[in-house]
Structure formats: C-alpha cells, structure tokens
C-alpha positions in Angstrom: 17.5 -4.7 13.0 18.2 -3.3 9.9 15.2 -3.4 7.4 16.5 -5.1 3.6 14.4 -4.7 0.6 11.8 -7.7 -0.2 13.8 -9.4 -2.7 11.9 -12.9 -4.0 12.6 -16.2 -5.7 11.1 -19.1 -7.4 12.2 -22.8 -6.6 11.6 -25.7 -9.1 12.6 -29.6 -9.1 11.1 -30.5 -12.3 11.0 -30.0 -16.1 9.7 -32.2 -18.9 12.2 -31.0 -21.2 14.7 -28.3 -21.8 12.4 -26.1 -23.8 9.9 -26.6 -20.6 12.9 -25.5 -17.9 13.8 -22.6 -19.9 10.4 -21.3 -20.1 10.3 -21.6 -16.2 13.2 -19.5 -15.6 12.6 -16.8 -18.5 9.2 -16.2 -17.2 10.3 -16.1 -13.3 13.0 -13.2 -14.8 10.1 -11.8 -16.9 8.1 -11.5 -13.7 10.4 -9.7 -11.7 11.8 -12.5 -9.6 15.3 -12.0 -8.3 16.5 -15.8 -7.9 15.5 -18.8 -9.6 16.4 -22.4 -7.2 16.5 -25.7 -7.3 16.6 -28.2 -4.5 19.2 -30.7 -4.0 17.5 -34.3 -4.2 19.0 -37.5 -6.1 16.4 -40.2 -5.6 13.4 -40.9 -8.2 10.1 -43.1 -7.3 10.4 -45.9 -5.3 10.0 -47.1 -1.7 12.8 -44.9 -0.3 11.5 -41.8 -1.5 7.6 -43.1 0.0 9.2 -43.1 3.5 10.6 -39.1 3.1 7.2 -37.8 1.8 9.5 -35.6 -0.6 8.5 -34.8 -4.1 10.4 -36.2 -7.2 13.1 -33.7 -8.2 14.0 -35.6 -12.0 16.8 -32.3 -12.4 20.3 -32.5 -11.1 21.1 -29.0 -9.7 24.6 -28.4 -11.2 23.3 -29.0 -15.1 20.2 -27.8 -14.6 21.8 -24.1 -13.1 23.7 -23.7 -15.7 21.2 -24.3 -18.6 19.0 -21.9 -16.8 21.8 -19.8 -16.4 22.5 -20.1 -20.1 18.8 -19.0 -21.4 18.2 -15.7 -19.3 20.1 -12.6 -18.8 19.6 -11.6 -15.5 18.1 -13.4 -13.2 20.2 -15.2 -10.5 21.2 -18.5 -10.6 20.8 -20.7 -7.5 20.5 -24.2 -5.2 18.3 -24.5 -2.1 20.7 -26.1 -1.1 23.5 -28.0 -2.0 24.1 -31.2 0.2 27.5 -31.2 0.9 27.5 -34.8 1.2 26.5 -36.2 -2.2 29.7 -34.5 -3.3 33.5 -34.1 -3.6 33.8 -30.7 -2.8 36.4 -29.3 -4.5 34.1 -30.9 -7.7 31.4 -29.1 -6.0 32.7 -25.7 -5.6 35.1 -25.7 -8.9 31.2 -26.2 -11.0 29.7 -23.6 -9.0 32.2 -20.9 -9.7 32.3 -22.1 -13.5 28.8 -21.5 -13.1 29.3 -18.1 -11.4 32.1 -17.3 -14.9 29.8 -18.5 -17.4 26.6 -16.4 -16.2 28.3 -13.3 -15.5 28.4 -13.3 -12.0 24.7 -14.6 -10.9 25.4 -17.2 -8.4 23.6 -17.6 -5.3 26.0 -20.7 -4.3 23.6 -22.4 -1.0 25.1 -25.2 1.3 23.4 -27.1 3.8 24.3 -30.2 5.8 22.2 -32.6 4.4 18.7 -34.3 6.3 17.3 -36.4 4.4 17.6 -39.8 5.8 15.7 -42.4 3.5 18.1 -40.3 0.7 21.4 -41.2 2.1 20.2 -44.8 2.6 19.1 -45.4 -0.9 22.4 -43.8 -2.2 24.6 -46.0 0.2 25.8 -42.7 1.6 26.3 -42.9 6.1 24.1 -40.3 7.3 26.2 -39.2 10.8 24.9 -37.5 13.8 23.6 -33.7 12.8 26.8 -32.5 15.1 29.2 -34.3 12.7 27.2 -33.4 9.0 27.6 -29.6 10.7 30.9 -29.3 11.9 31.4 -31.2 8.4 29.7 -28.3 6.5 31.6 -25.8 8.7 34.9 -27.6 7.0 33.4 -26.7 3.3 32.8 -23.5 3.8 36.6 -22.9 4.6 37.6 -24.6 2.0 34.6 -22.4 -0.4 36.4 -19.5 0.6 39.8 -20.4 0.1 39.4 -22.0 -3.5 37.8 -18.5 -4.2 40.6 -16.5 -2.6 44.1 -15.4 -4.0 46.8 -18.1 -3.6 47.2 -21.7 -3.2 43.8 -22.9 -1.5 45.8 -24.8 1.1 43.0 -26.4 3.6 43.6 -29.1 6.2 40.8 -29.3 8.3 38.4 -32.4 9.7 36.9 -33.0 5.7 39.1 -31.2 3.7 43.0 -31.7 2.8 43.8 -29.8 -0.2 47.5 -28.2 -1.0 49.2 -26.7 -3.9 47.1 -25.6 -6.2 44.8 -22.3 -6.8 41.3 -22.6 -7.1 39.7 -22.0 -10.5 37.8 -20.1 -12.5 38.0 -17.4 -9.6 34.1 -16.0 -9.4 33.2 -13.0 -11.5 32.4 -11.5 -8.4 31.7 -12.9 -4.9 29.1 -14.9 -4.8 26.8 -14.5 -2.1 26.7 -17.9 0.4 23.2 -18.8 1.4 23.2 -21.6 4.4 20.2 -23.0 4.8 18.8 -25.0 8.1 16.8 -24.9 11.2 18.7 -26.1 14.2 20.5 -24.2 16.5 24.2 -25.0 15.5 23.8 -24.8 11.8 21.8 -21.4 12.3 24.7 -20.3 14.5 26.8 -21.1 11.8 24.9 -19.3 8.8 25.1 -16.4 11.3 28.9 -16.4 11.2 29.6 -17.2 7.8 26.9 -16.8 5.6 25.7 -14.2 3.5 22.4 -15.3 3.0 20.8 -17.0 6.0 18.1 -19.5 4.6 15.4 -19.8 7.3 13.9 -24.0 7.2 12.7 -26.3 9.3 14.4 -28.2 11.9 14.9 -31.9 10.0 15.6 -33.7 13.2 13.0 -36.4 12.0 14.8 -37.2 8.8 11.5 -36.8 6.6 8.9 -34.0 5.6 6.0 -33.8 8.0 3.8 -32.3 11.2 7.4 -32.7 12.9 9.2 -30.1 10.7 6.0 -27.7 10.3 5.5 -27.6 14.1 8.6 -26.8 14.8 9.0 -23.7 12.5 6.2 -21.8 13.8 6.2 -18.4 14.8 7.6 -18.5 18.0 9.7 -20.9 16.8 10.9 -19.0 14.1 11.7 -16.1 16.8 14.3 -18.3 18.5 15.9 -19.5 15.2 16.3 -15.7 14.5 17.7 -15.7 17.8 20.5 -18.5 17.4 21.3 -16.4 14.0 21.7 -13.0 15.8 24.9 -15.3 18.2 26.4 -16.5 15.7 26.6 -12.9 13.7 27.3 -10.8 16.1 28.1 -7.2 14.5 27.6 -8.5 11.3 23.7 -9.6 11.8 22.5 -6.2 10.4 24.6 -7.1 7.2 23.0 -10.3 6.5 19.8 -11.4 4.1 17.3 -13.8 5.5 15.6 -15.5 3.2 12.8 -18.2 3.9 10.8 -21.4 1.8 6.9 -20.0 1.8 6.5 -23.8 1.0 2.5 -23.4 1.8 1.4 -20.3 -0.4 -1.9 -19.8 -1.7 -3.5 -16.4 -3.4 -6.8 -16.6 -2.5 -9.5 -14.0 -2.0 -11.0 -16.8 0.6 -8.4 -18.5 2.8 -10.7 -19.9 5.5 -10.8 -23.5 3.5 -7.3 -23.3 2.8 -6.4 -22.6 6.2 -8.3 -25.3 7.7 -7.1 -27.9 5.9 -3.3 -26.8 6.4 -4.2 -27.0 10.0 -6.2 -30.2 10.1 -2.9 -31.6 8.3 -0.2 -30.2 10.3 -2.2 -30.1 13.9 -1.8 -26.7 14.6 -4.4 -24.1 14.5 -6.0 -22.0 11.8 -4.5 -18.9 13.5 -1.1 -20.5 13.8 -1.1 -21.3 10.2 -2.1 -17.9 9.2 1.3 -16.6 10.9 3.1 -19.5 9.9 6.1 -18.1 8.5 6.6 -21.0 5.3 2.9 -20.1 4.6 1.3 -17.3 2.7 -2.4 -17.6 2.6 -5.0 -15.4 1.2 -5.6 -12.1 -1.0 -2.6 -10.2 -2.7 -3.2 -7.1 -0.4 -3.3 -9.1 3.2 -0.4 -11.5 1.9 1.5 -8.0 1.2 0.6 -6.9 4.9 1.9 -10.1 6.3 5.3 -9.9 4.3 5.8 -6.5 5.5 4.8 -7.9 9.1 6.9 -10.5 9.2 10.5 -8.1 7.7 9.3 -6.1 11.0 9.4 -9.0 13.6 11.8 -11.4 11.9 13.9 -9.3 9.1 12.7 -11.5 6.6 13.2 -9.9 3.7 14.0 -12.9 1.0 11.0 -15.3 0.3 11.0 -18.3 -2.1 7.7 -19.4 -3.6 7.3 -22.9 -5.7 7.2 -22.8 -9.8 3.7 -23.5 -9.5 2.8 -20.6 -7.6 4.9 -17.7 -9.3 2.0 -16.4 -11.4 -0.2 -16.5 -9.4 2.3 -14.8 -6.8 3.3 -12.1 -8.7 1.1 -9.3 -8.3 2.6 -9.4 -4.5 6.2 -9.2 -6.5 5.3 -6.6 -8.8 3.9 -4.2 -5.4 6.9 -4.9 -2.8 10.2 -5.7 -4.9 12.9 -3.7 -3.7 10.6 -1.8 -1.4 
C-alpha cells in the first residue's frame, strides 16, 4: 500500500449569511485545510427530517460551492456528496464543471447513490433498492466522463441517453471524482472508477444512528478497504481515501468523551478510541492515531466539521503533506 500525504478538509451545512459562509471557507484556507465540503441534503425542520436524525443543512451545494469558490484563492471546492438522484444529471455535471472553470480548476466533484430515506419521501422522490441507486450511479459516472471528454458525449446506458452534443465548459483540469459509501458494491465501484474513495458508513438503515456507527468500526473498516482493493485492482496504490472524522474532539482528557460516545453508540470505550470517524483526545495522540490509521487503512484524507477546524488545526498545521 502506497503511503499518500495527510491531506484534510472541513465540511459545513450551514451559514447565516453570505458574509458568515465566506468567513468559514477563508479561514479553513487560512488554516491550511486542503478542501472545504458541503453535504448534499434538501429537507429543512419538520417531521421527516425527525425520523433521519440528520442535521439541518439550510445551503444548497451547487450555489453555495461556487460562492465559496468565488471568495478564496486556493482552497478546493467540494460536495460530500452529490446525490445523484435529486438531480438531472447532465444539469448536475454541466454546474459542476462551470464551477471547476470559474475557480480555476479546484473541484473535488463527489457522487454518491443517495441513503437517505425519510429525504426522498418528503421530496416525492422513489427511493429503489441500494442495487438499483448503484448500478444507477455507475450510469452517471459514464456519462461524467464523457461530458468531460473530447467529442459528442454520446451515452446510452440504463439512466442516461444523451447524443449529439459536446459537453461544456470542459474542466480547467480534471477534476478529481470522490465516491463516497459503505457497502460493498458501491465501494467496489469507487475502487474502479474513483479517484478519491470516500470511506462512510453502511446506510442500509436509511437514517443516522448505532446502525451506521457499528457497522464502520475498525474491523469493519478493514473489509470495506478490502471491497475497495477488488474493485481497483492495479490502480489501488493510485487512489486517495478519504474518511468523515464525524466524532472529533481535542481534548487533553478524552475519558468523558469517550464514554459517552460509547454509552450512545453501544460499543466500547476502546472501540470508540479506534473508531475510524472518531478522533478523540490531545493534539499529539490524535496525531499518532492519524499516522496509525494511513499505516493499517491508507487513510490519508480526513474531513472534520466547521465547528471543529480550529480547534483541529494544530494536528493540520504538524501532518499536512507529511
């Protein structure tokens, strides 16, 4: 396994105003942060959004890249990840590469099959079988890379049936693909295609909770990387895997911390001290782990929470690009 340099991100879903969202992203580029995410979420307060346990994201992604794209300089711009069905795709991927022109070239353009159930419901959208959303996702990703190619971007495939035209703006330069996911066939997938593999949990459940956390432990986690290495092949050693650290606290004293993470997810202390979406504890011994973790699993791309990059970036400042 080829060892990457620790390259790190900071995901946000909300901003009061603009002045508020630019000051987010300037200061995650002043801090040395490589990437700065959204999510992709639709729904605001209300019943629907009770039953997924997610949190309000008030920012759609496409808009809300390319402001922060328009106030910084060099930070990249991306989406953790797109759901490929809230859109029409070639909509989807002619904004993204508009996105990639008008920054310069600092896309990081991230698909994912969708999971969230209650979401689809409240938007009237059919949420199919995972098998269907994947092979449906497998069907964009053609059609990403031939709207981005030279020629007519003629697809006919299962989703897709486009003919006759080029796809434009053509990127500044390629963007990297990020697929994000936790199941075996949509990690087999991001192995194949994918330059960025996005390590998450498996959805099956259709909400946020123990579920999800349980199954993305770090044995768990071994056999994802596992499904990823199939599906790559040769190219495994060429691809980034990058993972949410969804549950990170810098703390000089973890022990509280850690037992109520474990009280709330029913796992142990000492599995949520490995737990690979969870970085708990001092600057130095959440270093170690980092550096553990790039050893066992080849993570080498971690994603912390807007509310957590300050407090996070000591650990930036000592292993970016190590």
């Amino acid at each position: 396994m080829a060892v990457k340099p620790f390259r790190f991100a900071v995901q946000s879903f909300n901003a009061e105003t603009g002045e508020d969202w630019a000051n987010q992203v300037r200061q995650a580029e002043q801090l040395g942060y490589s990437a700065f995410h959204l999510a992709d979420h639709l729904i605001g307060p209300g019943p629907a959004l009770e039953k997924t346990n997610h949190p309000v994201q008030n920012l759609a992604a496409v808009p809300a890249m390319a402001y922060a794209a328009a106030v910084t300089e060099r930070i990249r711009i991306g989406c953790r990840v797109f759901c490929i069905d809230y859109y029409n795709p070639v909509v989807l991927v002619k904004s993204a590469m508009t996105i990639d022109l008008l920054s310069g070239g600092r896309l990081e353009f991230g698909l994912g099959a969708g999971w969230l159930q209650e979401e689809y419901a409240a938007i009237g959208r059919q949420f199919d079988p995972p098998k269907e959303r994947i092979d449906r996702l497998a069907d964009v990703l053609e059609g990403v890379k031939a709207f981005r190619g030279d020629g007519h971007a003629n697809i006919v495939n299962g989703a897709l049936s486009w003919r006759d035209f080029e796809g434009l703006p053509k990127p500044i330069s390629k963007p990297p693909l990020m697929i994000g996911g936790g199941s075996p066939r949509v990690l087999r997938l991001a192995g194949r295609e994918a330059d960025i593999v996005s390590l998450n949990f498996n959805n099956r459940a259709g909400v946020i909770g123990p579920d999800g956390v349980q199954m993305s432990t770090e044995e768990e986690t071994r056999r994802k990387v596992g499904w990823i290495r199939e599906g790559a092949g040769e190219r495994f050693d060429d691809l980034e895997i990058e993972i949410g650290a969804y549950f990170t606290v810098v703390a000089d004293d973890p022990a509280p911390v850690l037992a109520g993470f474990a009280q709330m997810f029913g796992l142990s202390e000492a599995e949520v001290a490995k737990h690979p979406h969870a970085l708990i504890g001092g600057v130095e011994a959440i270093c170690d782990e980092l550096q553990r973790r790039r050893e066992l699993f080849g993570i080498s791309y971690v994603t912390v929470g807007a509310d957590t990059m300050l407090a996070f970036a000591p650990v930036v400042e000592r292993l970016a690009g190590q």
